[in-house]
C-alpha positions in Angstrom: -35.5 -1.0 -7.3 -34.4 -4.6 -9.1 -30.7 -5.8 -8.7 -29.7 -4.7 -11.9 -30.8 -1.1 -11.9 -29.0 -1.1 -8.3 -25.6 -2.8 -9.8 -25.9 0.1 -12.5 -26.0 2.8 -9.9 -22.7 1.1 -8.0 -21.1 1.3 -11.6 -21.6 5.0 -11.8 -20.4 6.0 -8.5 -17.0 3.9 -9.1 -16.6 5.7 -12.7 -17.2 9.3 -10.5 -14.5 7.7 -8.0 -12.1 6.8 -10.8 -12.4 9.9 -12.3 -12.2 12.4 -9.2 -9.7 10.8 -7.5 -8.1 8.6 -9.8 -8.8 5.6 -7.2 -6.4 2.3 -7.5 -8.1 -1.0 -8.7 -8.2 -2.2 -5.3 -9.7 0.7 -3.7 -12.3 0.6 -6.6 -12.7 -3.1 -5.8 -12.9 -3.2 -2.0 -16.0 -0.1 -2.9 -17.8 -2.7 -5.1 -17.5 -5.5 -3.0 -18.3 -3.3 0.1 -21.8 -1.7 -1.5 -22.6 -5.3 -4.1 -22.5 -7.0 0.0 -24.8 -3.9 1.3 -27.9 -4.0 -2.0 -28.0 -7.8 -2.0 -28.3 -7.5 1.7 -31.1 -5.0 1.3 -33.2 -7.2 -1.9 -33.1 -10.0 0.7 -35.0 -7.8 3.4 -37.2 -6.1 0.7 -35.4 -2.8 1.0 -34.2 -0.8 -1.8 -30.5 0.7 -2.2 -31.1 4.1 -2.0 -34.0 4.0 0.5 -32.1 1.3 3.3 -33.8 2.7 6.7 -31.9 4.3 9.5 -31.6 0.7 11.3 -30.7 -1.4 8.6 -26.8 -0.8 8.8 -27.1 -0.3 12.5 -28.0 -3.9 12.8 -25.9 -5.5 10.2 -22.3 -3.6 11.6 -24.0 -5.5 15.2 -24.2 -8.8 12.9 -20.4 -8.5 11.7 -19.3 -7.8 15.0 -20.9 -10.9 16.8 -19.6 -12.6 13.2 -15.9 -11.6 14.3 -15.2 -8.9 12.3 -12.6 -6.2 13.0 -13.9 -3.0 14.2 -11.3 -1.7 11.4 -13.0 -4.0 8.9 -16.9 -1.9 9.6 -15.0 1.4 9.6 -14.1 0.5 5.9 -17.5 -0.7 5.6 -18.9 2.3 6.8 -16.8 4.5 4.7 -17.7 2.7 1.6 -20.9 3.3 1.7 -20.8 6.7 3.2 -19.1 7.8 -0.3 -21.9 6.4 -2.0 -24.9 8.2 -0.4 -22.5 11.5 -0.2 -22.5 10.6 -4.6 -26.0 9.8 -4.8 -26.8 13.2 -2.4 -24.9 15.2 -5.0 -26.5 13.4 -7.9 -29.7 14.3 -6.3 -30.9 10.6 -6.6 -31.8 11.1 -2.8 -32.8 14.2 -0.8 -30.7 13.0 2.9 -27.8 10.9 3.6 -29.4 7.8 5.6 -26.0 7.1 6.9 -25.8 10.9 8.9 -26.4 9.1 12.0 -24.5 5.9 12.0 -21.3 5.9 14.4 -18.8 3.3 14.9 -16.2 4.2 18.3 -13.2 5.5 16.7 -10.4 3.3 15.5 -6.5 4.3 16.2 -4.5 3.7 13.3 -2.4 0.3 13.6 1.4 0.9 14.0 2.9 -0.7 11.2 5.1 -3.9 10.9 8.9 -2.6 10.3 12.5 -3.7 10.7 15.5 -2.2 12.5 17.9 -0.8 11.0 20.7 -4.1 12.1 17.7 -6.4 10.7 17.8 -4.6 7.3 21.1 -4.5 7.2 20.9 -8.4 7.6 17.9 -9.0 5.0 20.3 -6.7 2.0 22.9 -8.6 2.8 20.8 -12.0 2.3 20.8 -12.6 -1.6 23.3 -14.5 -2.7 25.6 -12.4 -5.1 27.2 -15.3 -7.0 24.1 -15.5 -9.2 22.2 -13.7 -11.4 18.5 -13.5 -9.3 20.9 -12.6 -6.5 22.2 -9.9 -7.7 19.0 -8.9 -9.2 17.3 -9.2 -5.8 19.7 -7.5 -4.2 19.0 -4.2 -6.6 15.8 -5.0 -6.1 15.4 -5.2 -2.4 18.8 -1.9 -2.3 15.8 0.0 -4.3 12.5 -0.6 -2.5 14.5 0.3 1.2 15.9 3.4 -0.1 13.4 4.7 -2.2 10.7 3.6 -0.1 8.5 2.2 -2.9 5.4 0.3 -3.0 6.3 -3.4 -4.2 3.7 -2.4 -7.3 5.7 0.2 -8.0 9.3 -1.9 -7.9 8.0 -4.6 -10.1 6.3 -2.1 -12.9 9.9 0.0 -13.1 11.2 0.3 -16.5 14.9 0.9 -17.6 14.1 4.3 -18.8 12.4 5.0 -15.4 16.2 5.5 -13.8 18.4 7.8 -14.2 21.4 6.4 -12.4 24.0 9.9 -13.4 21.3 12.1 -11.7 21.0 9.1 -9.0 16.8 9.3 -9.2 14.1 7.5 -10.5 10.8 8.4 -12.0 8.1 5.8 -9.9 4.3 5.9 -11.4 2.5 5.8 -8.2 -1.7 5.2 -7.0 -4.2 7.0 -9.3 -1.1 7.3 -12.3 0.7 9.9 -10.6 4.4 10.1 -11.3 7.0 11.1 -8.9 10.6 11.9 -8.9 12.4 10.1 -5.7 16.6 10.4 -4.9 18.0 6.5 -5.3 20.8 6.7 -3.0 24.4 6.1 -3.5 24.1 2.2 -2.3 21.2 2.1 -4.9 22.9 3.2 -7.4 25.7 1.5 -7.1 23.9 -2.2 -6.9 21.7 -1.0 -10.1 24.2 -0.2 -12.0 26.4 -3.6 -11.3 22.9 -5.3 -11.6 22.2 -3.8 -15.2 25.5 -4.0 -16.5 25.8 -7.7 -16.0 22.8 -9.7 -14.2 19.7 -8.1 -16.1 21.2 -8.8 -19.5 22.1 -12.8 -18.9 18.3 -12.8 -17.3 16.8 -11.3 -20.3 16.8 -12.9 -23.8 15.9 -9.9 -25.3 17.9 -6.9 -23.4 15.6 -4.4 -25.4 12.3 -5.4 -23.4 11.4 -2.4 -20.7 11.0 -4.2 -17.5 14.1 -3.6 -15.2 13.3 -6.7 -13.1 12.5 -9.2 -15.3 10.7 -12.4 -13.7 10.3 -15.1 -16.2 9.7 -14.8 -20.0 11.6 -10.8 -20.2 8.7 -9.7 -18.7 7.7 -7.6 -15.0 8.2 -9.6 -12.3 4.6 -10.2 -10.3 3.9 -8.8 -6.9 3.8 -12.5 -5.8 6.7 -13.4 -6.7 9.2 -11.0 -5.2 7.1 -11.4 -1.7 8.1 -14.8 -2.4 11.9 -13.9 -2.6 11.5 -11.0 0.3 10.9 -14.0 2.8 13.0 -16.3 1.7 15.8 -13.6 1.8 14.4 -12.7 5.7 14.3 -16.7 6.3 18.4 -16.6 5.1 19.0 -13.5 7.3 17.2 -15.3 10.3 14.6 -12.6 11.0 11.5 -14.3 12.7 9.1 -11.2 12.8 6.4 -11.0 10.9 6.6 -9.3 7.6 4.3 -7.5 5.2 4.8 -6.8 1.3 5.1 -2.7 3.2 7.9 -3.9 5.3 10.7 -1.9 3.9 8.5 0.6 2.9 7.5 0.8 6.4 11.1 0.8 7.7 11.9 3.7 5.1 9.9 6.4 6.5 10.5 5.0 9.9 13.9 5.4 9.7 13.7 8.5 7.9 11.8 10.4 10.8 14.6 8.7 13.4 17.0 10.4 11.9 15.3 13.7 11.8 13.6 14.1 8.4 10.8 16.7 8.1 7.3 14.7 7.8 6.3 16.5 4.9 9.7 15.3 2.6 8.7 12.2 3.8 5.4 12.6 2.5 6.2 13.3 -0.9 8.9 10.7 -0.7 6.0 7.9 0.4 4.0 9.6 -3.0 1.4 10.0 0.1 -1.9 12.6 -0.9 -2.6 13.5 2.5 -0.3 14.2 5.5 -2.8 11.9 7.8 -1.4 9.2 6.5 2.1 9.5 6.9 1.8 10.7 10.4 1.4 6.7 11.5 5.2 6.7 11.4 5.6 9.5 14.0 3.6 7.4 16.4 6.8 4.2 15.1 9.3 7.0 15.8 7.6 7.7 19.1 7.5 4.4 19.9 10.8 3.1 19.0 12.3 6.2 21.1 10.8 4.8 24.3 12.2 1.8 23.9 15.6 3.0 23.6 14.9 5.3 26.5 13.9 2.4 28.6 16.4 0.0 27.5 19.6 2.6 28.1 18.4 5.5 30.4 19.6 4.9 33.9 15.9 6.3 35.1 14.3 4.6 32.4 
């Protein structure tokens, strides 16, 4: 099999991904780099892509773990190409998965980085609300803690995407699926003093769609706002790390600490299966010991 009839084959199994599961860009991206890694590891060793032998993989996940690499990092590795030979076995390119056999020890979900509720209280209150970007970060950051967003989905919000009288707004989540998620009253209320006076001195043309402009009346980047989240934690003098999830995180968290049922959360999160919202029960958990260490008399 040459390199370019393999490269074709990758191509077809991430159209069938896109299309069955309507797949992000970045999942489709982490597949092609995963299995592009995998064939041009096979054409050096004179193997083919859908023929790899049963001890090829075996002995490269071995190479990548004396390399450094995260046990976490071969389980995505392995699942990458595990979809592939599962496509191919359905295509009927092959007549056995060559991967059937190939184990890695199982890997326990990393509890996510959050905030408590005093340090979000803190990183709100940051933003400086005698300008315009404050303001606007302010809505901004009001909006990603209470809706619990994605900061993909913040930055791509249009004005027509919130309803501020019905106190919702209409988020295009992974794989372009919409959802409907309750603002709050605090994020109403810092929307609507954000659009009523800082978005239309930030835009030059008040008619463009993004509802947090960055520069030029267009969407602000991803990059950016992470940017302005850690500044704004710098200002509120929070130390811990932080990711882009971190209010997301501290959403759900929160959420489940105050007795919401997993499954609203769920669909809040715009999560497909319930596996992966159940990380922040093991938060919940773990944030309840604390407090039943730190103020329990037997503790």
């Amino acid at each position: 099999m040459t390199a370019d009839s393999s490269l074709a084959l990758i191509d077809a199994f991430l159209d069938a991904r896109w299309l069955e599961l309507g797949a992000s860009a970045n999942t489709l991206a982490a597949y092609r780099h995963d299995l592009e890694a995998w064939s041009a590891r096979l054409d050096a060793a004179g193997g083919a892509l859908l023929a790899p032998g049963e001890a090829a993989l075996p002995a490269w996940l071995e190479e990548r773990r004396e390399q450094g690499y995260r046990l976490r990092s071969n389980a995505r590795l392995l699942s990458s190409l595990r979809g592939f030979y599962r496509w191919a076995l359905g295509q009927g390119l092959i007549d056995r998965d060559p991967l059937t056999e190939v184990r890695l020890p199982r890997v326990r979900p990393a509890l996510p980085d959050t905030l408590d509720e005093a340090e979000v209280e803190r990183l709100l209150a940051a933003p400086d609300l005698a300008t315009d970007l404050g303001l606007r970060d302010r809505a901004m950051l009001e909006v990603l803690y209470g809706c619990g967003l994605r900061v993909s989905e913040l930055v791509g919000l249009s004005v027509d995407a919130v309803n501020l009288r019905q106190g919702v707004v209409r988020v295009r989540g992974k794989g372009d699926k919409d959802r409907l998620v309750p603002l709050g009253e605090e994020a109403v209320h810092w929307l609507s003093r954000y659009q009523r006076t800082s978005r239309v001195a930030l835009m030059a043309d008040a008619t463009r769609p993004a509802l947090f402009p960055g520069r030029s009346d267009r969407a602000m980047t991803r990059q950016t706002f992470w940017y302005r989240i850690k500044a704004h934690a710098r200002t509120a003098g929070i130390t811990r790390p932080l990711s882009p999830h971190t209010l997301r995180h501290a959403f759900a968290t929160h959420l489940l600490n105050h007795g919401a049922n997993l499954r609203v959360v769920q669909l809040l999160l715009g999560h497909r299966d319930l596996s992966t919202t159940q990380i922040y029960t093991h938060v919940a958990q773990a944030r309840l010991e604390a407090l039943h260490a730190e103020h329990h008399p037997r503790g």
